[in-house]
ROROZA-380329 format. One record per residue (C-alpha): residue in three letters; residue number from 1; x, y, z. Coordinates in pm, 1 decimal. Layout:
N
+--------+-----+----------+----------+----------+
| residu | num |        x |        y |        z |
+--------+-----+----------+----------+----------+
|    ALA | NUM |        X |        Y |        Z |
...
+--------+-----+----------+----------+----------+
//
This chain:
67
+--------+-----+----------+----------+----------+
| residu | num |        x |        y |        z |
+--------+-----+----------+----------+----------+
|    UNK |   1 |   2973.6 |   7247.6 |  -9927.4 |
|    UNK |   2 |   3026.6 |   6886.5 | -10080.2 |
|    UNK |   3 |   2971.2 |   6933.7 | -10436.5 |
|    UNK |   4 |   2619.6 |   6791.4 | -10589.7 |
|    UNK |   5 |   2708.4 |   6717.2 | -10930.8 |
|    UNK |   6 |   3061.8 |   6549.0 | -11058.4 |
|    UNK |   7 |   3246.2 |   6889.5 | -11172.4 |
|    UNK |   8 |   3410.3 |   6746.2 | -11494.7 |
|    UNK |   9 |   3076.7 |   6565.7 | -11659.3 |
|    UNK |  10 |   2835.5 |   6676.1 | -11879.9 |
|    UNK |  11 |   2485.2 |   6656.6 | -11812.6 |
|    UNK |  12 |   2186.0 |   6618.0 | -12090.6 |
|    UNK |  13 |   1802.5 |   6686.0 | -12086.7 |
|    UNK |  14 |   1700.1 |   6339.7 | -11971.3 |
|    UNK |  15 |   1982.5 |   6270.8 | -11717.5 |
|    UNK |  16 |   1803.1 |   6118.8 | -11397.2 |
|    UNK |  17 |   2060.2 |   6351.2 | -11180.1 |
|    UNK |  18 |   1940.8 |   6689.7 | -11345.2 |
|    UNK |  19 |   1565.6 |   6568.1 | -11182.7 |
|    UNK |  20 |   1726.2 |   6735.4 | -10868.9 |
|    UNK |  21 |   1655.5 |   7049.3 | -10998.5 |
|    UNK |  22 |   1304.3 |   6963.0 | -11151.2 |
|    UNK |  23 |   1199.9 |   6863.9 | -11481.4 |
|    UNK |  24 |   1201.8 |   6958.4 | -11862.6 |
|    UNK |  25 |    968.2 |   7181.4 | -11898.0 |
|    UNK |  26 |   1070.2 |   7343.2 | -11525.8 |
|    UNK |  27 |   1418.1 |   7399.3 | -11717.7 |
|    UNK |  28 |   1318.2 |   7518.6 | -12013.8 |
|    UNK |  29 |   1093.1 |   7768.2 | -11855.0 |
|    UNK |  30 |   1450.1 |   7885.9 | -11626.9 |
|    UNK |  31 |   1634.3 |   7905.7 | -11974.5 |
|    UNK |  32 |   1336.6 |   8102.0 | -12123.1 |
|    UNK |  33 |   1343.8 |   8315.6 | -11846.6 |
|    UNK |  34 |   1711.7 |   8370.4 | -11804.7 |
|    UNK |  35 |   1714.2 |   8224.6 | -11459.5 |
|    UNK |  36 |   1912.4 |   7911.6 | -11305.9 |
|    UNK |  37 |   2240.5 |   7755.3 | -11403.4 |
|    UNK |  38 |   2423.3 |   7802.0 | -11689.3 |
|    UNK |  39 |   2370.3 |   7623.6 | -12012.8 |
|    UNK |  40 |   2549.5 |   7530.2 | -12339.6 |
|    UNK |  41 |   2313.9 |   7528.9 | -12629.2 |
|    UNK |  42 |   2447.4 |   7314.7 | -12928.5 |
|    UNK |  43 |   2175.1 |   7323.9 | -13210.8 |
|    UNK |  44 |   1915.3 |   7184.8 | -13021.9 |
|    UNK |  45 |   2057.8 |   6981.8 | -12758.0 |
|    UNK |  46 |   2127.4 |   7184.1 | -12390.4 |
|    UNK |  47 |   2437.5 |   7096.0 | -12186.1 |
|    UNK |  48 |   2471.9 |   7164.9 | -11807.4 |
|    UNK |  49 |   2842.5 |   7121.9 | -11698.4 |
|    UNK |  50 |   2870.8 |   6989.9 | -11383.0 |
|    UNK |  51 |   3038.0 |   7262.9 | -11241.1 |
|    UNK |  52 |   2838.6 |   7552.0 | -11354.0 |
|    UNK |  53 |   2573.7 |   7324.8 | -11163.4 |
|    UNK |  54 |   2768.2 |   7330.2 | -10855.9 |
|    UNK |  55 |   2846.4 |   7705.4 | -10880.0 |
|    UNK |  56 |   2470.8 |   7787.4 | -10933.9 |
|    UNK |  57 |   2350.2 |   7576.7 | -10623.1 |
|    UNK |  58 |   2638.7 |   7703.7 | -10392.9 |
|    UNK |  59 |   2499.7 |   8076.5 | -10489.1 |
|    UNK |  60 |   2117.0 |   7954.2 | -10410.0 |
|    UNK |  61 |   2195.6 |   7796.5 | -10078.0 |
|    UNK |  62 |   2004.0 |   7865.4 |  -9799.7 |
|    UNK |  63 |   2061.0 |   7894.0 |  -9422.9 |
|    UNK |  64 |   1794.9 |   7943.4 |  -9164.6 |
|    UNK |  65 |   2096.7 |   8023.6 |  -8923.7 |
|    UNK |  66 |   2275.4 |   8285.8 |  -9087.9 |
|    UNK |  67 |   2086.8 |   8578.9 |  -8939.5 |
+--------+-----+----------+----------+----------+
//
C-alpha cells in the first residue's frame, strides 16, 4: 500500500492532511479513548509522526475481497 502520509514529517492539530482522519474533537475523543494512531504529547501540543500514521492505517485497512 502507497503510503498516505510523508513518513519522516510531523503532523500538528490543525494540519489540513490530519482532516483525513476527521477532526479535533474526533481525535481527541480517539486519544481519550486509547484508540487510533499513535501520538506524542509535548505539554499541550499532540504530534502524529507520519509514520506511526501510516502504520495505524495499514493495520485498519479494509478489503471486501479478502474472504
Amino acid at each position: 500500500m502507497p503510503d498516505i502520509f510523508e513518513n519522516d514529517r510531523n503532523y500538528v492539530l490543525g494540519d489540513p492532511e490530519l482532516e483525513i482522519l476527521g477532526d479535533r474533537q474526533k481525535l481527541a475523543r480517539w486519544r481519550h479513548m486509547n484508540v487510533g494512531p499513535a501520538y506524542y504529547k509535548l505539554g499541550r501540543k499532540i504530534i502524529y509522526r507520519g509514520f506511526d500514521l501510516n502504520v495505524w492505517a495499514a493495520k485498519n485497512r479494509q478489503d471486501p475481497n479478502a474472504c
